[in-house]
N, C-alpha and C positions, 0 to 999 in steps of 0.2 A: 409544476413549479418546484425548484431547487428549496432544498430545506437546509438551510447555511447553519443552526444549528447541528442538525446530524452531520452534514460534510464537515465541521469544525472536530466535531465529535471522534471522527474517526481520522481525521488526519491528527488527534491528539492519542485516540489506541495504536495505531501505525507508529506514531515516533516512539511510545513509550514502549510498546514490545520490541522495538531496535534498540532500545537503550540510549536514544536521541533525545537530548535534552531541549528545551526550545531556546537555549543560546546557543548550541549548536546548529540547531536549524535556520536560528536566524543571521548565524553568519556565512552561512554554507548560500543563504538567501539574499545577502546583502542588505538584510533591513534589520530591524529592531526586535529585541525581543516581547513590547509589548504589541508590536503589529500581530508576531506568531498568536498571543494570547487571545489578543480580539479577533483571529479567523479560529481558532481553537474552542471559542465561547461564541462565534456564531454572533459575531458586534460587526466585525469588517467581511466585506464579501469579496474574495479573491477574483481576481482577474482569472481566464483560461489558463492563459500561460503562466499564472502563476502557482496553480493549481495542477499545472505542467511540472514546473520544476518543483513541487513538493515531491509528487508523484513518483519523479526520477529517481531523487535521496532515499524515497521510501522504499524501493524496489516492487514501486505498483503500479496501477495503471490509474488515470483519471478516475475511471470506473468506477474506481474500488469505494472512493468518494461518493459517489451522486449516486450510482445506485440501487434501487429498491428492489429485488428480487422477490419473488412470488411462488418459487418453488422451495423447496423440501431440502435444498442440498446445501450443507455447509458450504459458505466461502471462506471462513477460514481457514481451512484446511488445503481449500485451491491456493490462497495468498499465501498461505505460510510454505507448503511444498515448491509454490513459485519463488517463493525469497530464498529457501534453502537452494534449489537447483542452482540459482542464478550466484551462488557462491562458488560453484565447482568448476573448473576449468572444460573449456567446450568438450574433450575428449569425454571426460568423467558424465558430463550432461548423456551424450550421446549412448555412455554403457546405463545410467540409472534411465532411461528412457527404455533401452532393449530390456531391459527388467523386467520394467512396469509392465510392459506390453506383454511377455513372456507370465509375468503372474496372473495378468488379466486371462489370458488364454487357459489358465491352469482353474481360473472357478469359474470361468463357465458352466 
């Protein structure tokens, strides 16, 4: 079962570590600002696609939303390395990638 408080939850940490305000969101959204508030507080329950196009603005996946994880390993440290990547132009992706891979190889 969706827990529409926590998905509001973190679709409220998501905007606020971008620095998205929810009149931004909500126009970027085409509805209102108190619509943002009440899926933020877990009152209105977002449609898929709606939940889609948060997602987009956010630089995250549905996912990152709904859910609940069971292991050990930060995800934010995966979401926020994913949000910075996805600011670098493809070439730049593709040298911080040969890095990664290259460090990883290094502490083994």
């Amino acid at each position: 079962m969706l827990d529409y408080k926590v998905i509001g939850s973190r679709i409220r940490q998501y905007r606020q570590e971008r620095g998205i305000t929810q009149e931004d969101l909500a126009l970027k959204l085409n509805t209102s600002i108190s619509y943002i508030s009440y899926i933020e507080r877990g009152i209105k329950k977002p449609s898929l696609q709606r939940l889609v196009d948060i997602a987009d603005i956010m630089h995250v996946t549905v996912n990152d939303f709904i859910y609940v994880s069971s292991n050990t390993a930060n995800p934010y440290f995966d979401r926020e390395l994913q949000y910075l990547i996805s600011l670098c132009t493809p070439e730049k992706q593709k040298k911080i990638t040969e890095s990664i891979v290259e460090i990883i190889k290094v502490m083994r």
